[in-house]
SEKOLFI-351794 format. One record per atom (N, C-alpha, C, O): x, y, z. Coordinates in steps of 0.1 Angstrom, whole numbers, padded with zeros to 4 digits, always signed. Layout:
// residues N
XYZ
...
***
This chain:
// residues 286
-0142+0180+0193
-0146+0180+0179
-0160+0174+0178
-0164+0164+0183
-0167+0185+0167
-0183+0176+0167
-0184+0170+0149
-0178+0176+0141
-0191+0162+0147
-0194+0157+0134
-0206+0163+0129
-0215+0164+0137
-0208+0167+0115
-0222+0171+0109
-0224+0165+0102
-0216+0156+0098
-0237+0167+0095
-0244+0158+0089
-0236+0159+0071
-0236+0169+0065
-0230+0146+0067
-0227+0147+0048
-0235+0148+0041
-0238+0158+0034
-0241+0134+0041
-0251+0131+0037
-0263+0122+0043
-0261+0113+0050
-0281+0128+0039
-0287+0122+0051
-0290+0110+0045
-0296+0112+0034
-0288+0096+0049
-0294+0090+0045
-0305+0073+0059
-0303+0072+0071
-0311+0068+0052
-0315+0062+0064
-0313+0046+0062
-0322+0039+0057
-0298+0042+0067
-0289+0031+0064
-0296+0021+0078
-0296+0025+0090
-0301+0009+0073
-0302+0004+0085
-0290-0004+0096
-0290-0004+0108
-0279-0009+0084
-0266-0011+0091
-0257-0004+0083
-0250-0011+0076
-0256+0011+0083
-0242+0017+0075
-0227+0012+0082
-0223+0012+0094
-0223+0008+0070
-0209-0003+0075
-0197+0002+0063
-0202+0004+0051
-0182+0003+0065
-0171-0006+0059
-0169+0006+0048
-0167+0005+0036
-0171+0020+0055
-0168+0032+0048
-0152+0035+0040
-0142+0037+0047
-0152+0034+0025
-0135+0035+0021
-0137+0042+0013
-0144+0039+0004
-0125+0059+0015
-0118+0065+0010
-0111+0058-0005
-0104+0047-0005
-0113+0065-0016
-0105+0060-0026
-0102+0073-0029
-0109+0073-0039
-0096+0084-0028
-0095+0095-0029
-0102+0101-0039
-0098+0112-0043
-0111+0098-0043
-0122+0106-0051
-0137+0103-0045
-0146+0111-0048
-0140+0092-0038
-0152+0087-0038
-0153+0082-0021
-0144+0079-0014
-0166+0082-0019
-0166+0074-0008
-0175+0062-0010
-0186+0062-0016
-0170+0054-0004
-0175+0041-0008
-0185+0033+0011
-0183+0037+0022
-0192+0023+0005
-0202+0024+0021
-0210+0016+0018
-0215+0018+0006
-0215+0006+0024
-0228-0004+0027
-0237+0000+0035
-0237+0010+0042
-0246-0008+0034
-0256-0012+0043
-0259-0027+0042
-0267-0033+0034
-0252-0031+0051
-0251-0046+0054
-0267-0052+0051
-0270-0060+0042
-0278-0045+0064
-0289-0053+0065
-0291-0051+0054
-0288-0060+0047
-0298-0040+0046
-0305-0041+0031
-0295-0043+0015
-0297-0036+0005
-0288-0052+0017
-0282-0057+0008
-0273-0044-0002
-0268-0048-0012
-0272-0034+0001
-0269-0022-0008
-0253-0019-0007
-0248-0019+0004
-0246-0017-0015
-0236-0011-0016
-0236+0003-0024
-0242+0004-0035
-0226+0018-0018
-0230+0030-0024
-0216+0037-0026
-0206+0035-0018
-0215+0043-0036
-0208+0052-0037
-0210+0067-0040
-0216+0072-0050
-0203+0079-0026
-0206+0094-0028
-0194+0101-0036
-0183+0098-0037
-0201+0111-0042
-0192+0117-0045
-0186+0128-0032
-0192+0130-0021
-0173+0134-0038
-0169+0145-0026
-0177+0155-0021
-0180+0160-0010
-0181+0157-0033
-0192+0170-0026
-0207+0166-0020
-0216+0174-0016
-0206+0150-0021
-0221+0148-0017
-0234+0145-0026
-0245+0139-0022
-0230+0150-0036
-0243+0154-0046
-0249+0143-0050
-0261+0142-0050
-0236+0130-0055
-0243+0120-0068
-0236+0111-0058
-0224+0109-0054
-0250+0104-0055
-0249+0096-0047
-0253+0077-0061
-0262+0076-0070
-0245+0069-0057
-0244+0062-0067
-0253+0042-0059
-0249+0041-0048
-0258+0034-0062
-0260+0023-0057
-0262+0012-0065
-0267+0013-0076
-0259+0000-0058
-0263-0011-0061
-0268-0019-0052
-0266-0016-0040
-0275-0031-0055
-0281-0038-0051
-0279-0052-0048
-0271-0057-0056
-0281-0058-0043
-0278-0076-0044
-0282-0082-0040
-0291-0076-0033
-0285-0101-0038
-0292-0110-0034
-0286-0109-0020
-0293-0112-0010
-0275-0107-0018
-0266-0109-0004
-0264-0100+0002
-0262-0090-0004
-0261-0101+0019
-0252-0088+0022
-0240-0088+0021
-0233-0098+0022
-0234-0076+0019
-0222-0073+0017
-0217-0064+0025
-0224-0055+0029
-0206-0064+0029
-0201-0050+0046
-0186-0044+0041
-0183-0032+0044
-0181-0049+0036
-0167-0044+0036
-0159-0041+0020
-0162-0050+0011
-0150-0031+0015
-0147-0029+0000
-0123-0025+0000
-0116-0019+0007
-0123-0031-0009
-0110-0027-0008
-0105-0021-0019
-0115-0021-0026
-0096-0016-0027
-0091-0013-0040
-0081-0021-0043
-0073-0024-0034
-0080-0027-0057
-0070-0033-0056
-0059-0029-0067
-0059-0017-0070
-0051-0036-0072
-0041-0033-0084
-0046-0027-0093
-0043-0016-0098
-0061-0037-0098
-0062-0034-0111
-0070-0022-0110
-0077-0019-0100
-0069-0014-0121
-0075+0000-0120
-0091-0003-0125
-0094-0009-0135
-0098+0004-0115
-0114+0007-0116
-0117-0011-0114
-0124-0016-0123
-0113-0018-0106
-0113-0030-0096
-0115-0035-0083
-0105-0039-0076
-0127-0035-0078
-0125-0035-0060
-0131-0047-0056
-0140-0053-0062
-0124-0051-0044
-0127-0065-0042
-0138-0059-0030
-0136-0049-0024
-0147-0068-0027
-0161-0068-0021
-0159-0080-0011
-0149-0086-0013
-0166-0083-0002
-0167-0091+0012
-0185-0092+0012
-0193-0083+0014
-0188-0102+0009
-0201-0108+0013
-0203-0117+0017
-0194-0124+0021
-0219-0120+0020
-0218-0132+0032
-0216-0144+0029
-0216-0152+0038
-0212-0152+0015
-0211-0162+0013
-0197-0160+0003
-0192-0171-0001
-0192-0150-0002
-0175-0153-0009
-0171-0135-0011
-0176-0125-0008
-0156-0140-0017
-0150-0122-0016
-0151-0122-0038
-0149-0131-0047
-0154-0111-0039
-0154-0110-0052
-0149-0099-0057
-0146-0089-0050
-0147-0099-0070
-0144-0083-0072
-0151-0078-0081
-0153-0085-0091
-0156-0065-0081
-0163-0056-0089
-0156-0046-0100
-0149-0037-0096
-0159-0049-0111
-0159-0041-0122
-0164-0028-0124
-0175-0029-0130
-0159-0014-0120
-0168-0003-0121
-0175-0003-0136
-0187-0002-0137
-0166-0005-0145
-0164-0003-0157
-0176-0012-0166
-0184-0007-0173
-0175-0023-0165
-0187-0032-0172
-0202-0035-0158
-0212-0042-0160
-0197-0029-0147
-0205-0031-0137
-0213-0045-0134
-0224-0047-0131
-0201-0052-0137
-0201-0067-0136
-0193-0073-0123
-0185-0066-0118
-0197-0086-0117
-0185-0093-0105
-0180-0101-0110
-0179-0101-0122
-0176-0107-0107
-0169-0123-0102
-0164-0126-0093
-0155-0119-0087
-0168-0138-0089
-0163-0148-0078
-0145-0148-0078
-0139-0152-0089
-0138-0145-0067
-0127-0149-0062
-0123-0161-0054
-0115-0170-0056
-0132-0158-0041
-0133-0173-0038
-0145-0175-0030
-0155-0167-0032
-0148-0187-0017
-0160-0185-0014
-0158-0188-0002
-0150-0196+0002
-0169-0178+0007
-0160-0175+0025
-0171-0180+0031
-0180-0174+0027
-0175-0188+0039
-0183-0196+0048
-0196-0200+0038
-0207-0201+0042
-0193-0200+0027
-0206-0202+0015
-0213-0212+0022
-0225-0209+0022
-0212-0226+0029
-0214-0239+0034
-0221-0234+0049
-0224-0243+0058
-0223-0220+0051
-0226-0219+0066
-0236-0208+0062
-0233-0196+0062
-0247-0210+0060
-0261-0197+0062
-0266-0192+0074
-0277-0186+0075
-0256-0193+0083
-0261-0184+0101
-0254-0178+0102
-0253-0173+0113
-0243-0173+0091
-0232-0164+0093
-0233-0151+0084
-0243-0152+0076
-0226-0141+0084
-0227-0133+0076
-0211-0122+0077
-0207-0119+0088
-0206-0118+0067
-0191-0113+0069
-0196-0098+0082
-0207-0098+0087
-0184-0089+0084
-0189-0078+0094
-0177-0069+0087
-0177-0063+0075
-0166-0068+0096
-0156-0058+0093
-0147-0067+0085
-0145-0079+0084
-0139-0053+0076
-0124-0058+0068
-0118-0046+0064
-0122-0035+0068
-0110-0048+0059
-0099-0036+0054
-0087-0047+0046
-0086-0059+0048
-0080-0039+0036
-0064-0039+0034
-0054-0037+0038
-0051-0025+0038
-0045-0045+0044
-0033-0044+0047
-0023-0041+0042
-0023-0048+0032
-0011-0035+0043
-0006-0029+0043
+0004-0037+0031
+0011-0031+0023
+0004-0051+0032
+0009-0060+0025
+0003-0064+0011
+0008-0071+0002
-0008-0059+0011
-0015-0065-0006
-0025-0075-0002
-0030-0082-0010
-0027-0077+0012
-0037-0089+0016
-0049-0079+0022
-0047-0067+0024
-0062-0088+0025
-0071-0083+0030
-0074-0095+0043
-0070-0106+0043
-0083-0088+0053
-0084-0089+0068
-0103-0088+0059
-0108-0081+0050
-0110-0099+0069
-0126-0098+0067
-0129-0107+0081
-0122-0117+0084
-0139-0101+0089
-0146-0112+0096
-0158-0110+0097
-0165-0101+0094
-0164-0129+0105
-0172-0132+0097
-0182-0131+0111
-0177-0125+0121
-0193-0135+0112
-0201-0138+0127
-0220-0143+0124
-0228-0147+0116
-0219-0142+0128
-0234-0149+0132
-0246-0138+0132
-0246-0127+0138
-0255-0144+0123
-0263-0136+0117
-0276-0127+0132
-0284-0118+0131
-0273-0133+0139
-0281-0132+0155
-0270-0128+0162
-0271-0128+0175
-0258-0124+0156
-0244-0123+0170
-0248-0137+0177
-0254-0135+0187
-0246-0150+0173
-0243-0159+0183
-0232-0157+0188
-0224-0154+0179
-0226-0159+0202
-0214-0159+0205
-0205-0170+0202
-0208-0182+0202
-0194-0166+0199
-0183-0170+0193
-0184-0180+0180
-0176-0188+0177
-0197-0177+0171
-0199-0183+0157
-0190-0174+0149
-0191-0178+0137
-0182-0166+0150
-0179-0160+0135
-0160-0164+0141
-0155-0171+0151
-0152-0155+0130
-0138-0157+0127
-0131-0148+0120
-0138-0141+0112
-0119-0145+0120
-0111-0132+0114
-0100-0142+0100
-0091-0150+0104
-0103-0140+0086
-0096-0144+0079
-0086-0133+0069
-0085-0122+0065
-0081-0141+0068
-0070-0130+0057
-0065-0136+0041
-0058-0146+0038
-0071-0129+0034
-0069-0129+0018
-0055-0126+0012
-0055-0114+0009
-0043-0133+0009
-0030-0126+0003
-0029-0136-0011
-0030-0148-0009
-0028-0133-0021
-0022-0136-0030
-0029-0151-0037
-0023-0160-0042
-0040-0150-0035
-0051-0160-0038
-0052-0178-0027
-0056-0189-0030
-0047-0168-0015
-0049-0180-0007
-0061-0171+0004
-0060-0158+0004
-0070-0177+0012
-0075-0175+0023
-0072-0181+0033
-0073-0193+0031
-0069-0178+0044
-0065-0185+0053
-0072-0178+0072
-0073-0167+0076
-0075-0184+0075
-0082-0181+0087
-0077-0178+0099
-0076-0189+0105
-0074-0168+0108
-0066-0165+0116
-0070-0170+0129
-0063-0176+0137
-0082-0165+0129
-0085-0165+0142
-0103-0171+0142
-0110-0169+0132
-0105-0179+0152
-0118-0186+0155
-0125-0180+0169
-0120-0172+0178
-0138-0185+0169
-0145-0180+0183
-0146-0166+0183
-0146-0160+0194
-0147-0159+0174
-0149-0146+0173
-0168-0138+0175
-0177-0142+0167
-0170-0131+0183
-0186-0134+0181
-0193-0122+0176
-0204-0121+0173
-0182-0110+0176
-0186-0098+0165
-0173-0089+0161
-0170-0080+0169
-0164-0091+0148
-0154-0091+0146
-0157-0075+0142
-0166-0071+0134
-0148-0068+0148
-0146-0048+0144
-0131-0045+0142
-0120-0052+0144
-0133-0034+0140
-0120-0024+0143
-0105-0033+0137
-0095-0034+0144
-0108-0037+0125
-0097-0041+0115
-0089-0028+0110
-0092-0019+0102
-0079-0030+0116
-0068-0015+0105
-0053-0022+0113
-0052-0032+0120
-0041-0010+0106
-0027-0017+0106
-0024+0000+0107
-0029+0011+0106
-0010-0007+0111
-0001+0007+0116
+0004+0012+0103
+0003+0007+0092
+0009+0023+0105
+0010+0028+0085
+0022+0021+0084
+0023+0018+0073
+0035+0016+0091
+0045+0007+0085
+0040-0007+0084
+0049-0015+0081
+0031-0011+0085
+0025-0025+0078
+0030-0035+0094
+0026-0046+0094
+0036-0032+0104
+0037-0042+0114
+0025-0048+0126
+0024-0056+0134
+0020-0037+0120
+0009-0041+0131
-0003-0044+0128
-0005-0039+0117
-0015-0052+0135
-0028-0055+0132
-0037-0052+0143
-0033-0054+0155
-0049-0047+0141
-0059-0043+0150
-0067-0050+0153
-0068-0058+0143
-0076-0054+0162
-0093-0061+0155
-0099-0055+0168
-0093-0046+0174
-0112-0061+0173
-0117-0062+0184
-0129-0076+0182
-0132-0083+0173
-0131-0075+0192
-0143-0084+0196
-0151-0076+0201
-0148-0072+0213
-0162-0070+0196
-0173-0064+0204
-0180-0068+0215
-0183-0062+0225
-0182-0077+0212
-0189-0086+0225
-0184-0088+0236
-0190-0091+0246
-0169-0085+0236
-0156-0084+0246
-0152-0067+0253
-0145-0065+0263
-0160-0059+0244
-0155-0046+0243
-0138-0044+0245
-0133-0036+0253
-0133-0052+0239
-0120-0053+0240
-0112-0053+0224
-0116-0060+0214
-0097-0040+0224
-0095-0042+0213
-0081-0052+0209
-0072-0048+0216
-0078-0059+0202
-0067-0068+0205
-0051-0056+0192
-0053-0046+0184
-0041-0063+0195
-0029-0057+0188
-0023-0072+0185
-0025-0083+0191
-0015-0070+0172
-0014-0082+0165
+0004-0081+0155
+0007-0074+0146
+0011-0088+0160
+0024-0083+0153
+0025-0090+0137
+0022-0102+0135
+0028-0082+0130
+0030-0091+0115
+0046-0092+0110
+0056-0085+0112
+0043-0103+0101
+0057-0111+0099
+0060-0096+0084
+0054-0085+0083
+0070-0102+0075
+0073-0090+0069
+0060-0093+0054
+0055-0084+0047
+0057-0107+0052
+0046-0106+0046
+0030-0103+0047
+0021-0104+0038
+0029-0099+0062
+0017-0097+0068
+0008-0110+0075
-0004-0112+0076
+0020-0119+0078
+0011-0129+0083
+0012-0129+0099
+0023-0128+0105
+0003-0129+0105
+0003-0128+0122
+0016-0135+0128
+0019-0146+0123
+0023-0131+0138
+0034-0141+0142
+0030-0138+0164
+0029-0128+0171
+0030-0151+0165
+0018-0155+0178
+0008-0154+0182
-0001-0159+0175
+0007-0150+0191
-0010-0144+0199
-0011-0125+0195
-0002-0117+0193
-0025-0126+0197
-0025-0114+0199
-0028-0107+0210
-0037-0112+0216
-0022-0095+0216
-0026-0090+0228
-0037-0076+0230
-0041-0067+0223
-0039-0080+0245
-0053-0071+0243
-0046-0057+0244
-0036-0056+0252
-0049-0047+0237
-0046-0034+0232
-0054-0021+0241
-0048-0012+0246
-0065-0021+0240
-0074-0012+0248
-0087-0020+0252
-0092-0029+0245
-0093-0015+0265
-0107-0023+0268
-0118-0009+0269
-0119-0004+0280
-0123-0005+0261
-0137-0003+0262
-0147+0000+0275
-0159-0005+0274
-0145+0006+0284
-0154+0003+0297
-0166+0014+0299
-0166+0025+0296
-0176+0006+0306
-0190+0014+0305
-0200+0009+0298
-0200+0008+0286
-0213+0004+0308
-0221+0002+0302
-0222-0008+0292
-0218-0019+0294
-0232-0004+0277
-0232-0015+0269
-0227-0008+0254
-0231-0013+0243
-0216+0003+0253
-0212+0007+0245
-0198-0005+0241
-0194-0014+0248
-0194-0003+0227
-0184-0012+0223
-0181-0005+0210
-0187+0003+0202
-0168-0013+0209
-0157-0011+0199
-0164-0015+0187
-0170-0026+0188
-0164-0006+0171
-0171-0012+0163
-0157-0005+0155
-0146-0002+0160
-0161-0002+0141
-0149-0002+0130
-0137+0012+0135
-0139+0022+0142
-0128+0009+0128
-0117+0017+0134
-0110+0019+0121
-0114+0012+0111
-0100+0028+0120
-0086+0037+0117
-0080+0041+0120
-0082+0049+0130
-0063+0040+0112
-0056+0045+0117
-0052+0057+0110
-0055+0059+0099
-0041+0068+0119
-0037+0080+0113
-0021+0080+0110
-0013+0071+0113
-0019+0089+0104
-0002+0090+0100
+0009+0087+0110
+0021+0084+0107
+0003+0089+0126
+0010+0089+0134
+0007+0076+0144
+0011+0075+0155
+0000+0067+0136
-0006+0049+0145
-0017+0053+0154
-0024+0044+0158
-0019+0061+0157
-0034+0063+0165
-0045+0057+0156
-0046+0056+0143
-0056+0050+0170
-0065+0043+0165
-0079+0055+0167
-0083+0061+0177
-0085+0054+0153
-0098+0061+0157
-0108+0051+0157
-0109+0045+0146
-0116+0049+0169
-0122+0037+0166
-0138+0047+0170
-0139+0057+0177
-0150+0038+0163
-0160+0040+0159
-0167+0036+0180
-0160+0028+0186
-0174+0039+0184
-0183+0036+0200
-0198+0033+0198
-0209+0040+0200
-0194+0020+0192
-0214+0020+0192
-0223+0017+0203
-0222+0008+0211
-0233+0029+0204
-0241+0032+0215
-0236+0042+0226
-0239+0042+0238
-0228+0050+0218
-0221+0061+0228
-0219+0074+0220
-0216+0085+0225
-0220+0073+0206
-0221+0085+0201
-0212+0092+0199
-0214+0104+0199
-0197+0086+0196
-0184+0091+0193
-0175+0085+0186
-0175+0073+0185
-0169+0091+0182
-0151+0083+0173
-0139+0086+0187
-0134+0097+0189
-0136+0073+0193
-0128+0077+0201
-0110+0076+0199
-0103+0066+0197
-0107+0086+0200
-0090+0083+0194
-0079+0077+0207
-0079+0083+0218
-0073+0067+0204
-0063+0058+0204
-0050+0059+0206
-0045+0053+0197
-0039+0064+0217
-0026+0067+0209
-0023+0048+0207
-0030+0038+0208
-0011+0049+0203
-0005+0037+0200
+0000+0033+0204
+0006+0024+0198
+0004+0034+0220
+0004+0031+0231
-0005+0029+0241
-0004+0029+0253
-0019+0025+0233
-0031+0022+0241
-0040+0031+0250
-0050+0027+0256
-0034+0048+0251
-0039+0054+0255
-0051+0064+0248
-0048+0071+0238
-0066+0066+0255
-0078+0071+0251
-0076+0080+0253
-0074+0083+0265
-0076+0092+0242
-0077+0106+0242
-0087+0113+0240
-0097+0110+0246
-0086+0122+0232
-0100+0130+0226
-0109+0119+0221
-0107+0107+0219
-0119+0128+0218
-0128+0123+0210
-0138+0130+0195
-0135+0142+0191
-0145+0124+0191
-0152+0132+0181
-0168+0130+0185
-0172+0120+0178
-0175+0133+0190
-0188+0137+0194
-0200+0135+0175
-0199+0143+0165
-0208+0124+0176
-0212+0122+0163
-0226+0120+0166
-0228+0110+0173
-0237+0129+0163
-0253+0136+0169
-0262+0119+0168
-0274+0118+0171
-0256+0111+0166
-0262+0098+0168
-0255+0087+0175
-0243+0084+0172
-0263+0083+0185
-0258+0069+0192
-0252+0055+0187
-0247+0047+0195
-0254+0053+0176
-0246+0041+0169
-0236+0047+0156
-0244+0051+0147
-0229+0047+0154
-0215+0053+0148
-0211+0038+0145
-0210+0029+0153
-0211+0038+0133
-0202+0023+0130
-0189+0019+0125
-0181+0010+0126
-0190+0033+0118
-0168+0031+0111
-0169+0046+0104
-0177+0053+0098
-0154+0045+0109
-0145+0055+0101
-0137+0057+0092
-0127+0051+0093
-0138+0067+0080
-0128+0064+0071
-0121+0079+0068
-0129+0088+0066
-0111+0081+0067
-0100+0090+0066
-0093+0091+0056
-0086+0082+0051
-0094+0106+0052
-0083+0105+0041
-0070+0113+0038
-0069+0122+0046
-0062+0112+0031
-0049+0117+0035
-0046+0134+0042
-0036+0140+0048
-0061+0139+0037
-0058+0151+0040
-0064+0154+0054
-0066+0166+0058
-0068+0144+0062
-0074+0146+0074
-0090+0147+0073
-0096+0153+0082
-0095+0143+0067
-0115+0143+0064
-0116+0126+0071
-0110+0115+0069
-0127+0129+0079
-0130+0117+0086
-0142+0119+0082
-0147+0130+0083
-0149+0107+0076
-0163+0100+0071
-0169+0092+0078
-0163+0081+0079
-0181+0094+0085
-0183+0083+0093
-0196+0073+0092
-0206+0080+0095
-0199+0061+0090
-0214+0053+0087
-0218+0056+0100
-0210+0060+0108
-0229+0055+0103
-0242+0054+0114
-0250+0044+0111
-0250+0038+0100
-0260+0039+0121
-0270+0030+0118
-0281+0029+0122
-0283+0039+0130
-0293+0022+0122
-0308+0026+0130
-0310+0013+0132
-0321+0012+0137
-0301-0002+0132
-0306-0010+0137
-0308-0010+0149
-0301-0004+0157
-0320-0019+0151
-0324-0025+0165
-0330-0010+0174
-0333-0011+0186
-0331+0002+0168
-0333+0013+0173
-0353+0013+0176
-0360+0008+0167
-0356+0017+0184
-0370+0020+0190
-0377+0032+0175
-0371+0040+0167
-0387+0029+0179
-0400+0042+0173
-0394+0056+0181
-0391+0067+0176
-0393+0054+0191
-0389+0071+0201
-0375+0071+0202
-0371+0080+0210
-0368+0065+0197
-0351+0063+0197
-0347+0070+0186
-0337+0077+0185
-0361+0068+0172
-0357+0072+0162
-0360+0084+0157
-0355+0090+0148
-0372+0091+0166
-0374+0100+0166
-0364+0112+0171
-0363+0123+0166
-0358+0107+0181
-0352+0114+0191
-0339+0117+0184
-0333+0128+0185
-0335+0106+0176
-0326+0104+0163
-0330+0103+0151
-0335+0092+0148
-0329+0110+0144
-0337+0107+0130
-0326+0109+0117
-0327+0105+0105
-0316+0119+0125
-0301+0111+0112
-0294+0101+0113
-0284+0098+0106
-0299+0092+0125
-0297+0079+0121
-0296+0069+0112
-0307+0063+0110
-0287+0065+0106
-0282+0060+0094
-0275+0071+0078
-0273+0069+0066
-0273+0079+0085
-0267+0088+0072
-0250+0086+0080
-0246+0079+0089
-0244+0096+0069
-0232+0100+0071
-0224+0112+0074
-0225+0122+0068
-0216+0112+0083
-0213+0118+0089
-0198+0128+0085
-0192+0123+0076
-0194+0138+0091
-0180+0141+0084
-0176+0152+0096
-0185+0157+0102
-0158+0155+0098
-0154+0163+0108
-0143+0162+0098
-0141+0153+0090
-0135+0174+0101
-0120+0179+0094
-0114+0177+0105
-0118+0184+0114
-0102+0167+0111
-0093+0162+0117
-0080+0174+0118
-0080+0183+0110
-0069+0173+0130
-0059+0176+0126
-0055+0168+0124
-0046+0172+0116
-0053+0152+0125
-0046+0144+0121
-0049+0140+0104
-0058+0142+0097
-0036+0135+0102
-0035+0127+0086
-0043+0114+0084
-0045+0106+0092
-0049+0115+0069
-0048+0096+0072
-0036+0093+0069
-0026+0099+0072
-0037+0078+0061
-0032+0071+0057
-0037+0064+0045
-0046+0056+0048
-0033+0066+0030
-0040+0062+0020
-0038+0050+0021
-0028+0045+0027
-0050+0041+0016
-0057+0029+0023
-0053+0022+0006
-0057+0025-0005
-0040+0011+0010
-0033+0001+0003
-0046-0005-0005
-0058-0004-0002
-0040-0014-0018
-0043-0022-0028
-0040-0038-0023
-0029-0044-0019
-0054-0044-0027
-0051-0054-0026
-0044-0063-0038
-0043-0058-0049
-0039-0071-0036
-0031-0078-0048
-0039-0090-0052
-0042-0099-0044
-0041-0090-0062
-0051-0101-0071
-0041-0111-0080
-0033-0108-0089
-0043-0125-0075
-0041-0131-0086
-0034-0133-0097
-0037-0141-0105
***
């Protein structure tokens, strides 16, 4: 399977792509922008901010989405196109900045955080339920590939820096219950696990940055096909119930002749799946 071009755009870190079944929603971490497409492409929508921001969820309240930025999680008003503060996520730490998140299955959200240089093991995997934040995991030094099995038992992540992806069991409220174990490793080179999804049937489609594909997952840890995407950094995938996979790209850290060689680097990507998604849960507010 090959991916074509959606829309071209030139995202320096396109990140934290979500399906709302009308819209696609999508960052650009480095230049502070958050965007919304329409289905067909056309009306391409943005905002702007003092911060970066990487990751979006939907929640209860209608035309309400909660946001992940580098200093607190907030939620956005389409409607008066107003925020507010929910709470505040390493606000006391300016070497950090959030990376990957998603909704779980439970009404909580999954965000992690890392180091504005990838220092190793500066960042952390936290989880948002019901107006508590609570922090799962530490030593983290580039948190990816957050998603859940479609019965809500399972949790995903990776450590990029590890090229390793971890598997995570959840209690019936979605709270982690022990360790997590390593799930798939990544091998070759300096390619790595960046954002991921899952399908109707628990397969992981996980994003290969610096390799140029969406590599699928069974749920049993085994690497199958793939999706072949005309640029070397692929950063996340987002899926929707009817099988449309959307994918960010990026041009950080990319050469003058890298970009040339690549020049839809940072737009968006799209392939028709035979797999399903899985409509991507509400967070619960407050």
């Amino acid at each position: 399977m090959r991916a074509t071009l959606f829309k071209e755009l030139d995202c320096e870190l396109g990140e934290g792509p979500l399906w709302d079944d009308a819209h696609l929603w999508f960052f650009d971490i480095l230049g502070c922008k958050m965007f919304r497409l329409s289905a067909d492409s056309h009306t391409l929508e943005s905002w702007e901010g003092e911060r970066m921001a990487s990751a979006a969820a939907r929640t209860e309240v209608r035309d309400r989405m909660l946001i992940a930025t580098e200093t607190e999680l907030m939620v956005f008003d389409m409607d008066t196109q107003t925020s507010e503060s929910l709470c505040p996520l390493e606000a006391d730490n300016p070497a950090t900045r959030t990376n990957d998140g998603r909704a779980d299955r439970q009404g909580g959200f999954w965000i992690g955080t890392m180091g504005k240089n990838a220092e190793p093991e500066a960042g952390a995997i936290y989880r948002y339920y019901k107006g508590e934040l609570r922090v799962l995991r530490k030593g983290v030094t580039i948190p990816n590939s957050i998603c859940f099995s479609p019965d809500g038992r399972l949790a995903y992540f990776s450590d990029s820096a590890l090229q390793t992806i971890y598997r995570w069991t959840l209690g019936p409220d979605g709270w982690p219950i022990g360790a997590p174990e390593v799930f798939h490793v990544i091998g070759g080179g300096d390619s790595a696990p960046d954002g991921a999804v899952v399908d109707e049937s628990g397969a992981l489609w996980v994003a290969i940055w610096g390799d140029g594909q969406i590599l699928n997952i069974s749920a049993q840890g085994v690497a199958r096909e793939h999706v072949s995407v005309p640029v070397s950094q692929p950063s996340c995938p987002a899926l929707s119930v009817e099988g449309r996979m959307y994918i960010t790209t990026a041009r950080e850290g990319m050469s003058a002749e890298q970009l040339a060689a690549e020049p839809l680097s940072g737009s968006i990507f799209v392939v028709d799946l035979p797999a399903r998604g899985v409509e991507e849960p509400k967070v619960i507010l407050p």
